[in-house]
ZAMARGU-4260 file (C-alpha; in steps of 0.2 Angstrom, whole numbers, plus 5000, padded with zeros to 4 digits):
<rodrens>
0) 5880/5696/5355 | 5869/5693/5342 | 5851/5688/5344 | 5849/5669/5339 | 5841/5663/5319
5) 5824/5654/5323 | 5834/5638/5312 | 5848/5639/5326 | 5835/5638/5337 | 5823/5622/5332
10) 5841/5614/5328 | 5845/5614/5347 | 5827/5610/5351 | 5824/5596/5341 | 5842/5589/5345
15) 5837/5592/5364 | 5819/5580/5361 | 5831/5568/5352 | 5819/5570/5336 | 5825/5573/5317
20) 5823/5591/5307 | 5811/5592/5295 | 5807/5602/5279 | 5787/5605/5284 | 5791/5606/5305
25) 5803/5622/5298 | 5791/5629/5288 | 5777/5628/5301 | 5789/5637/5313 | 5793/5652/5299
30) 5775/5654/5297 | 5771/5653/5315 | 5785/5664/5317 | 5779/5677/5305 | 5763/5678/5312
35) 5766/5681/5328 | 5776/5694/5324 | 5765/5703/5312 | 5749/5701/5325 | 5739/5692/5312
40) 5728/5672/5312 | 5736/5657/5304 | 5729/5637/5301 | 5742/5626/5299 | 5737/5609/5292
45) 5752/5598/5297 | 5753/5580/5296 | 5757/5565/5306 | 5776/5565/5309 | 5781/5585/5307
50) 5784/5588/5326 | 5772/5600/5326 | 5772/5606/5344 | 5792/5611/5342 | 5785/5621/5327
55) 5776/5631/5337 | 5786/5629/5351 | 5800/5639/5345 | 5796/5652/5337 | 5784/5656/5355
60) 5797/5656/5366 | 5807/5666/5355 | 5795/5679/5355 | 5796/5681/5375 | 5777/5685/5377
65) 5765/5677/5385 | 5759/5664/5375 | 5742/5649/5379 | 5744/5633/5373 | 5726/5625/5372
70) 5725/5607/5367 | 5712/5593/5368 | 5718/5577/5373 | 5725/5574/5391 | 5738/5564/5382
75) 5744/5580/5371 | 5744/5592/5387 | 5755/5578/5397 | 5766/5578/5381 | 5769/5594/5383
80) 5771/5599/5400 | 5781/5583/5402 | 5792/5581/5390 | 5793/5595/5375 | 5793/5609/5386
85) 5806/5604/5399 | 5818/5598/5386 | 5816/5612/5375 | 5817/5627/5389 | 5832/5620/5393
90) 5840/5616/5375 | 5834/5637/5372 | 5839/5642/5388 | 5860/5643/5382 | 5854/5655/5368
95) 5838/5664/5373 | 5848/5668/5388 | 5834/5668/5399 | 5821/5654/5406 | 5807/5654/5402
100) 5792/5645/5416 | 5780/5637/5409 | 5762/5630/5420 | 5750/5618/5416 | 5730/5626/5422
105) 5715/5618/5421 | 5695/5622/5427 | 5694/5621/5446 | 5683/5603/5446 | 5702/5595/5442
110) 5709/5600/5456 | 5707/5593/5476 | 5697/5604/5486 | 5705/5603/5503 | 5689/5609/5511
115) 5678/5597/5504 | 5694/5584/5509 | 5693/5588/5527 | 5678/5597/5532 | 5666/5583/5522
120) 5652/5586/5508 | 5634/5593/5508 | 5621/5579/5506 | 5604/5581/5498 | 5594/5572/5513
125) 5601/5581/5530 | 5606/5596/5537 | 5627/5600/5535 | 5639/5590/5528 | 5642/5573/5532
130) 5661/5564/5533 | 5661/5554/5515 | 5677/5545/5518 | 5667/5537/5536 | 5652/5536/5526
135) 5658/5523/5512 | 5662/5506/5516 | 5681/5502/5516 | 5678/5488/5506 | 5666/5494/5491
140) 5676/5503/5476 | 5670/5520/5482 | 5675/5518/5499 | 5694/5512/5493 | 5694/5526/5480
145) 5693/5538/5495 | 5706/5531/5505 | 5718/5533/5490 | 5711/5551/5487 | 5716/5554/5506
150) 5734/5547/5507 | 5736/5554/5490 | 5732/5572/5495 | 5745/5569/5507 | 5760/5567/5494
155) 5752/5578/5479 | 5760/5595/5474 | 5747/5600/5463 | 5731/5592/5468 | 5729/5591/5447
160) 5717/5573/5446 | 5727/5566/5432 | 5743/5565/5442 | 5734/5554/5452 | 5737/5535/5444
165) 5728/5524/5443 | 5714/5536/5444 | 5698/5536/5453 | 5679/5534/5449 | 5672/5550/5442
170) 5659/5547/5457 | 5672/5548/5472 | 5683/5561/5462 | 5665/5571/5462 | 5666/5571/5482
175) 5682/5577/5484 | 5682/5594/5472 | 5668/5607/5468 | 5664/5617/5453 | 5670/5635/5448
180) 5651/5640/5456 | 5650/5628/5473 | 5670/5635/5477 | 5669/5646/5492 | 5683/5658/5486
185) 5700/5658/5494 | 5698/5673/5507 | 5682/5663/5513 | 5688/5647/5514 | 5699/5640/5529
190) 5709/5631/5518 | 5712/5645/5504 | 5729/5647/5506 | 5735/5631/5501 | 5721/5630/5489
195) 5729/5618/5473 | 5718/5628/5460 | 5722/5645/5466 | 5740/5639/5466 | 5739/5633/5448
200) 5732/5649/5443 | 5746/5659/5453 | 5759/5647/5444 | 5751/5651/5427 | 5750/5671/5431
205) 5769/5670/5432 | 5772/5657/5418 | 5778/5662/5400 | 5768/5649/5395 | 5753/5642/5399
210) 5743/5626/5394 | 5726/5620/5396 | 5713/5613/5388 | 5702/5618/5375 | 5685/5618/5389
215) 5695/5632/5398 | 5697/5642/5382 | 5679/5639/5378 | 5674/5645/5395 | 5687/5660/5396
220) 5679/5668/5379 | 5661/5663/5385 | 5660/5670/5402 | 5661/5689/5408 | 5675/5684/5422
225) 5692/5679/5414 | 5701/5662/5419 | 5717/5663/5407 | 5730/5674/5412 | 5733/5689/5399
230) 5742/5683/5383 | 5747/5689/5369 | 5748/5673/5356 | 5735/5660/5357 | 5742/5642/5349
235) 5727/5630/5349 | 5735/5611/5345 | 5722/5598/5339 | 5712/5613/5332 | 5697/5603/5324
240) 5692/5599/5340 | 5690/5618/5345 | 5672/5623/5337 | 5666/5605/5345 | 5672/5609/5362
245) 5666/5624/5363 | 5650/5622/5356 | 5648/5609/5372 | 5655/5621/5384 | 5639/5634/5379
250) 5628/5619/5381 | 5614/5619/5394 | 5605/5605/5400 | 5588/5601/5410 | 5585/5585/5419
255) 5572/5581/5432 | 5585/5571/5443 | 5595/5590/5441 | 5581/5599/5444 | 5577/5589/5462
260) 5595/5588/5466 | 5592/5607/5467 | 5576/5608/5477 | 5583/5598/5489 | 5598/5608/5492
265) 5589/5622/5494 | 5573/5615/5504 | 5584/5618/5520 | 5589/5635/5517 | 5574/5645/5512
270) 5557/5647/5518 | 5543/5636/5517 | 5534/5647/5504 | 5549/5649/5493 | 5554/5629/5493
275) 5535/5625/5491 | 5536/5635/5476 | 5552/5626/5469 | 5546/5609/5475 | 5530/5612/5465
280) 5539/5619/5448 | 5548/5604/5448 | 5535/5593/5451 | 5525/5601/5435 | 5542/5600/5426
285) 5544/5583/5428 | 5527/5577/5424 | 5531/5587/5407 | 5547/5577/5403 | 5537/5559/5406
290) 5525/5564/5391 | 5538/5572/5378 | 5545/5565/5362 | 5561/5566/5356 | 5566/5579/5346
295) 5570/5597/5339 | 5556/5610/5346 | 5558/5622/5336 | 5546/5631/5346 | 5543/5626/5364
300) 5525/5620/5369 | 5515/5630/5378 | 5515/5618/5393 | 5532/5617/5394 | 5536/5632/5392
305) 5524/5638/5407 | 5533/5623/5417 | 5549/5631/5412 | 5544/5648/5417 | 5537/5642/5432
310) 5555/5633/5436 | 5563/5651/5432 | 5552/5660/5445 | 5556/5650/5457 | 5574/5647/5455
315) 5575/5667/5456 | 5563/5667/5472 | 5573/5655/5480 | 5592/5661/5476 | 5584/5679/5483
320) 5580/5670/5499 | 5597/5659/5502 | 5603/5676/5500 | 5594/5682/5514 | 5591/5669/5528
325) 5604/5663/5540 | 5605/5647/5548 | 5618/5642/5561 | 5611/5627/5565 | 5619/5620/5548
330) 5637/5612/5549 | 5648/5624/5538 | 5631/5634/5532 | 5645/5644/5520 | 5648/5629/5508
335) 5633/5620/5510 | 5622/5638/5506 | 5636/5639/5490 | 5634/5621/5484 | 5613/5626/5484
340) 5615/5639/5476 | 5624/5631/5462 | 5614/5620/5459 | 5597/5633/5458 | 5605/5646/5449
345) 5612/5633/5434 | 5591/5625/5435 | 5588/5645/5435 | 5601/5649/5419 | 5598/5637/5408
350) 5575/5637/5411 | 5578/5657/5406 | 5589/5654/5392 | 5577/5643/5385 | 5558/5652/5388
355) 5569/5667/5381 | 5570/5658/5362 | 5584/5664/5356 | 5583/5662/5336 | 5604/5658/5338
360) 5597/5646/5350 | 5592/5625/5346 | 5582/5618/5358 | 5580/5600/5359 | 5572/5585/5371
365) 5583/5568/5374 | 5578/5551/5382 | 5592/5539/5385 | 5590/5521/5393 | 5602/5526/5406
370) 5600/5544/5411 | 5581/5546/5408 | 5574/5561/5401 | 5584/5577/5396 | 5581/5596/5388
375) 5594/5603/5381 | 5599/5618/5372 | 5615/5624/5362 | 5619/5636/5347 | 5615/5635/5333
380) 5636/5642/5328 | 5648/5646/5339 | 5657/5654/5324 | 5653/5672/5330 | 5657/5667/5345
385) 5674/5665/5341 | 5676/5677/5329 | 5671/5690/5342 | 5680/5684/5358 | 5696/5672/5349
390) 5703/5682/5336 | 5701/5698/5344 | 5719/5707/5353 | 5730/5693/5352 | 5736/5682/5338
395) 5730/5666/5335 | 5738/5651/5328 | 5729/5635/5324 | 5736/5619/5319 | 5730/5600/5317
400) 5733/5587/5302 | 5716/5591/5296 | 5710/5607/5294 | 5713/5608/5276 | 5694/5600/5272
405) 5692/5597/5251 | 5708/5606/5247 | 5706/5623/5256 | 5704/5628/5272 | 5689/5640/5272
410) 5675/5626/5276 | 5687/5626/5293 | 5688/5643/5294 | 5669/5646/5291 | 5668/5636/5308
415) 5678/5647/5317 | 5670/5664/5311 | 5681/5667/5297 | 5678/5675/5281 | 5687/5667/5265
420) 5705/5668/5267 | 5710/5684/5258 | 5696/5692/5260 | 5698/5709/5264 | 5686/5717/5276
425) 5687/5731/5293 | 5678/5718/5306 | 5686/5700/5296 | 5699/5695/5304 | 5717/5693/5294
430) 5722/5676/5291 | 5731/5661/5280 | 5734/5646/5280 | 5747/5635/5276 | 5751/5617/5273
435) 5767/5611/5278 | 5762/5592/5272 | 5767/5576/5280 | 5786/5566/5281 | 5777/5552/5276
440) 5775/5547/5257 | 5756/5542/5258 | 5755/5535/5239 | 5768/5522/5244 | 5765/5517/5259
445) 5745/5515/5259 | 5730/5512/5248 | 5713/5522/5249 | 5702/5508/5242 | 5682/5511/5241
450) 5670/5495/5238 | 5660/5502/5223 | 5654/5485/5220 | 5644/5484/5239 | 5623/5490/5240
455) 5622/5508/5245 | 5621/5509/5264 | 5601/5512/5270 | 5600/5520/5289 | 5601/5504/5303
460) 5599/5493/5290 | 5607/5474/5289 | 5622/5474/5278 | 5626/5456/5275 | 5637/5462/5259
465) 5648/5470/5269 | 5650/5459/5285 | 5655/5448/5272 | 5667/5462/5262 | 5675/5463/5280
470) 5676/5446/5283 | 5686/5445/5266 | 5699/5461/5271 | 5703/5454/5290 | 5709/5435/5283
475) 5719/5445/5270 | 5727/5455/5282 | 5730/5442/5292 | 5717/5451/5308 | 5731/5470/5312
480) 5712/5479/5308 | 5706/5494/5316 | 5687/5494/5312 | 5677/5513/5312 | 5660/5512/5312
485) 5648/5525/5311 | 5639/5519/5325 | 5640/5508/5342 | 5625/5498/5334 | 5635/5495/5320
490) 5652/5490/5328 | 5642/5478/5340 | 5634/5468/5325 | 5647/5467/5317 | 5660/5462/5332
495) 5645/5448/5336 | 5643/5442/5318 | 5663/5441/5314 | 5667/5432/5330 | 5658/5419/5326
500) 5665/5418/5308 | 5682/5421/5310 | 5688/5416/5326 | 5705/5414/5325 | 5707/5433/5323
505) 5700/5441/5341 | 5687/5454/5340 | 5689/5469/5355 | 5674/5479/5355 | 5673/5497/5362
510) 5666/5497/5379 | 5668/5480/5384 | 5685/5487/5392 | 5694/5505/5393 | 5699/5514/5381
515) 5718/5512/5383 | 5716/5495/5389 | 5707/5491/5372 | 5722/5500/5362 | 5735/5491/5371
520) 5728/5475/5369 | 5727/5479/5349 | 5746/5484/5350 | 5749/5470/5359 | 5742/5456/5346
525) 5745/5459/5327 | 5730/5447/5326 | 5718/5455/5335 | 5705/5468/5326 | 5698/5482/5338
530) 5680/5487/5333 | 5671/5505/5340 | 5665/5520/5335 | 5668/5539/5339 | 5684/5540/5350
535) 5694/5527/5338 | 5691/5538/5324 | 5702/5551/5333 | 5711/5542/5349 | 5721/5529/5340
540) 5741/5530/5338 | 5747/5512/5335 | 5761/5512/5325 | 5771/5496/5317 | 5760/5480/5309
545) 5748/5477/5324 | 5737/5489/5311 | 5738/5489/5293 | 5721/5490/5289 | 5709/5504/5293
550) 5690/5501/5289 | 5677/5513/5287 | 5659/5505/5289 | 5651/5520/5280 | 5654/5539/5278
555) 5651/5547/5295 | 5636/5557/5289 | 5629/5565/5306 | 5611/5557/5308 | 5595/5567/5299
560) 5587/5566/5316 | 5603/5576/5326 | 5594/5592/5331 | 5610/5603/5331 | 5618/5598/5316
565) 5599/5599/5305 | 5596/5615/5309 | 5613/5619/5308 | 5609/5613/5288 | 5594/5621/5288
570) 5601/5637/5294 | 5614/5639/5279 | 5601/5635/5266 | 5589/5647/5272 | 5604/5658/5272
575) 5605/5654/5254 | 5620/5642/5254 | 5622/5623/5254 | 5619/5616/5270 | 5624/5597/5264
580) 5642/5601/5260 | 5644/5615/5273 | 5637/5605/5287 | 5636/5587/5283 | 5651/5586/5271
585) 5660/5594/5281 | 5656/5584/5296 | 5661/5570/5289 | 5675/5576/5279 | 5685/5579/5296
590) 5682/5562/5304 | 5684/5552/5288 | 5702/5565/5287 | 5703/5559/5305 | 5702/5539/5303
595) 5712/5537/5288 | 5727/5546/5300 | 5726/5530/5309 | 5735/5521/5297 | 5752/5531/5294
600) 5758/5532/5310 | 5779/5528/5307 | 5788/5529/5290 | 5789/5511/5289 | 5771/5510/5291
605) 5762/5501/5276 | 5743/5496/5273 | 5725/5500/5267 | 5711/5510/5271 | 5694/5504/5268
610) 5677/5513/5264 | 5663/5500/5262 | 5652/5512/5253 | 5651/5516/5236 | 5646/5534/5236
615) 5664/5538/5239 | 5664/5531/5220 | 5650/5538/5214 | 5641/5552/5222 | 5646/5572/5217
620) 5653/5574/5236 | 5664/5559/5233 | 5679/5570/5226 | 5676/5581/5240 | 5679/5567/5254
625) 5691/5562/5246 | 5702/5578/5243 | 5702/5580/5263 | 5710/5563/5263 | 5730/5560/5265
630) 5735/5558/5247 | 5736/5536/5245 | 5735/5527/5230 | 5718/5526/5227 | 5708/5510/5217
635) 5689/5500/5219 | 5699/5485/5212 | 5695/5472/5226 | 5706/5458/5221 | 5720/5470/5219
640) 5717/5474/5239 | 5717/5459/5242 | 5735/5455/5236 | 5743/5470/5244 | 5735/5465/5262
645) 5738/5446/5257 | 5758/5453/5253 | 5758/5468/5268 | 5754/5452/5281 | 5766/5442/5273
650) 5781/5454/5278 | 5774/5459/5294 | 5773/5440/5297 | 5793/5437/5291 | 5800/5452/5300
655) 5789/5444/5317 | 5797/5428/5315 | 5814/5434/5312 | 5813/5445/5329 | 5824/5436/5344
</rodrens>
């Protein structure tokens, strides 16, 4: 019997999803294909609409190794485990003649822990652990939360936190589930062998495919011990999320509130000397925090970094003396001495990593209304990073519907530590990258329009022009607008100041409920305008009239004052290059690429995007941001906008009125 065509094959598939073939989703699963079987790196830019995930898909499982899936979005990995993968395992199965298992794995703080479920929770304040299920009222929020968590770990098969609907408070969820660090190990614990993370990573050790999240990559190549099964493809979906995601993953931060948490933790487990010592380090480093300013330090002031060495030495005095005192006096000393020692040893890691002063290193102090003072430190690219520790023994397949930034993929590439495609070289790894383009005919069915006329944009400054620009758009389109701002500040003003104007069109604003409230409420009302900032750029899929215009405040230039992304800059001019475009354009090149997806979301889609600020006209970077944008008809000719929204509304209106 012959082996199966990969068409063949995405034909049964894509019949088996009850989806349509198309030109770009087979191309992407040829490429994907040819890749995977020559061992080399691909980026594929594939647009809204293409069925991506069946274009890599397919050609995986016809492969029969072990491939990992990492996405983003909770929403993309339920997609997958849910629905593609089920329907497509079984429209293969007839012809692969096999079946392949697919798992779905996660970091361990997603997952119940049965011994923190039943045996209860170290406190800070006392001795042992206490019963936090006793402890909260029944009656508060946290105290019904619990009771949920509790009769739901009686009907869970995999303990995974977002089968768990509705969910819980991150605060009650935080009792009931312990870090990778504070996890007793399943031959210690009494509850290790029906342990729901070990179980998932036994499930994934015999899948064919496995999916997680982009954290658990990021983690994987950062961290000597591996948490992802051996594979030999790596497909990462939502790709321009990757160098983000890891970059937070290889993130430390200092607080004082941390930094207590920990001396308290450990107070009943060492001796007096050694938790005096961590006590008073804390002390010192907390009186630091009070005085500083916000801000880069590019080197660390002397008194902070005596604090901060101080807070090392004691950290490494006191995890040497957990180790070596006993206390059987303490309720379950085992977890309790484990959840201290998580706590010192992350204080311990991340004062060490920053009194070392890595030049790779940016170093930077935060204060925040809420959360009080912070230290943190990241690096300054994770691009060697990945080159080293991604691209290496496997092959790698990238895909998103923006990765191809001002007409090529090397300012993409350049983030992930690759050289310019085609470029040969012994230690660069091989790659290309393809477009496969979009079923959606961008010039017909949406308008890129920039107000040229409007004052140039100045930092947190009133823009009365616009407020009134956008006043203007929304009663032309009849409200169906999705407003991106570049930042909260902005999207509140300008949600406060158009209320009042415009009433008749309803203004949700970001944070005044959730997320997917907000969104649904937005589908819901064709007259309603949703207002927010950096999760709409990205989050939104509202297809149909309820959004048929997309505005963009200002270009989403990160802040001069951001410490990563400035020394990020300054890095690649001192390196000779052009930090603007390589940082900064880029930046926002891929968010503006992001937000103007919004729009096209369904063939019969139609409508504007909206740039109120005129460099996109005039300055030299304009034709770059623009090149990373979906291909629209493009015009500055206000009154001309204004007739196509007045006319889009107007059909949107007719087809309303004519549903039953």
């Amino acid at each position: 019997m012959t082996e199966p065509s990969l068409p063949e094959l995405l034909h049964a598939a894509v019949t088996a999803v009850g989806g349509t073939e198309r030109p770009g989703q087979v191309t992407m699963a040829e490429s994907v294909a040819e890749a995977i079987d020559g061992g080399s790196h691909l980026l594929v830019q594939a647009g809204t609409g293409t069925g991506k995930s069946l274009g890599y898909l397919v050609p995986a499982l016809a492969h029969g190794e072990r491939v990992v899936v990492a996405t983003a979005t909770l929403a993309l990995q339920r997609q997958l485990v849910e629905r593609d993968l089920p329907r497509t395992v079984e429209a293969l199965h007839p012809l692969l003649r096999r079946r392949p298992e697919f798992a779905m794995l996660k970091g361990r703080s997603n997952y119940l822990c049965l011994h923190r479920l039943h045996e209860g929770m170290p406190q800070d304040e006392e001795e042992g652990l206490f019963d936090q299920f006793e402890a909260a009222a029944p009656t508060s929020k946290l105290g019904q939360d619990l009771l949920r968590l509790r009769d739901w770990a009686d009907e869970t098969e995999t303990g995974d936190r977002d089968g768990l609907t509705p969910g819980v408070s991150d605060r009650a969820w935080a009792q009931v589930s312990v870090s990778s660090r504070e996890c007793l190990g399943a031959s210690k614990c009494a509850y290790g062998a029906e342990c729901f993370a070990e179980m998932a990573r036994e499930r994934a050790k015999l899948a064919e495919v496995v999916v997680t999240n982009h954290a658990l990559l990021a983690i994987d190549a950062i961290e000597g011990a591996p948490v992802l099964p051996q594979h030999e493809v790596l497909i990462v979906d939502e790709a321009h999320e990757l160098v983000s995601r890891v970059t937070g993953v290889a993130t430390g931060e200092l607080t004082p509130g941390q930094v207590n948490r920990a001396v308290r933790r450990a107070a009943k487990l060492v001796n007096e000397k050694a938790a005096d010592q961590l006590q008073t380090a804390a002390e010192g480093f907390e009186r630091l925090m009070e005085l500083a300013l916000p801000g880069r330090l590019e080197e660390i002031p002397e008194d902070l970094s005596y604090a901060l060495m101080a807070l090392r030495d004691a950290c490494r005095t006191v995890i040497s003396a957990i180790g070596a005192t006993r206390d059987k006096s303490v309720q379950d000393e085992d977890a309790v001495r484990k959840q201290a020692l998580a706590s010192v040893e992350t204080v311990h890691d991340v004062a060490e990593r920053i009194t070392n002063g890595s030049e790779w290193d940016v170093v930077w102090y935060e204060r925040h209304d809420r959360f009080g003072a912070s230290l943190r430190v990241a690096p300054m690219s994770v691009s060697g990073l990945l080159r080293e520790k991604l691209f290496a023994d496997r092959s790698v397949v990238l895909t998103s519907a923006t990765l191809k930034l001002g007409g090529d993929f090397n300012g993409v590439g350049a983030s992930l530590g690759l050289a310019p495609e085609g470029t040969e070289g012994d230690d660069l790894p091989q790659w290309k990258g393809v477009d496969v383009g979009s079923p959606f005919d961008y010039r017909k069915q949406g308008i890129l329009y920039v107000a040229k006329h409007l004052s140039r944009p100045a930092r947190d400054g009133d823009r009365v022009d616009m407020l009134d620009e956008l006043t203007e758009l929304i009663q032309a389109a009849g409200g169906r607008t999705l407003g991106l701002f570049s930042s909260m500040r902005a999207a509140q003003l300008a949600a406060e100041e158009l209320r009042s104007r415009i009433p008749e069109f309803p203004i949700l604003l970001q944070g005044e409920e959730t997320l997917g409230e907000l969104i649904k409420n937005f589908a819901a009302d064709p007259k309603t305008c949703l207002f927010g900032t950096l999760s709409l750029w990205q989050g939104v899929d509202v297809p149909g009239p309820s959004c048929q215009l997309v505005v963009m405040d200002k270009i989403p230039f990160p802040r001069p004052d951001d410490p990563l992304m400035s020394a990020r800059q300054k890095a690649v001019e001192e390196a000779g290059g052009n930090g603007f475009m390589a940082v900064a354009a880029t930046h926002a090149a891929l968010l503006m690429a992001q937000g103007a997806g919004r729009l096209v979301r369904a063939s019969g889609d139609r409508g504007v995007v909206a740039v109120l600020d005129q460099r996109l006209a005039t300055a030299r970077y304009g034709s770059y941001l623009k090149a990373s944008l979906p291909d629209f008809w493009y015009t500055t000719d206000r009154n001309q906008v204004r007739k196509s929204l007045a006319a889009i509304d107007a059909v949107a209106k007719k087809a309303e009125a004519e549903q039953p």
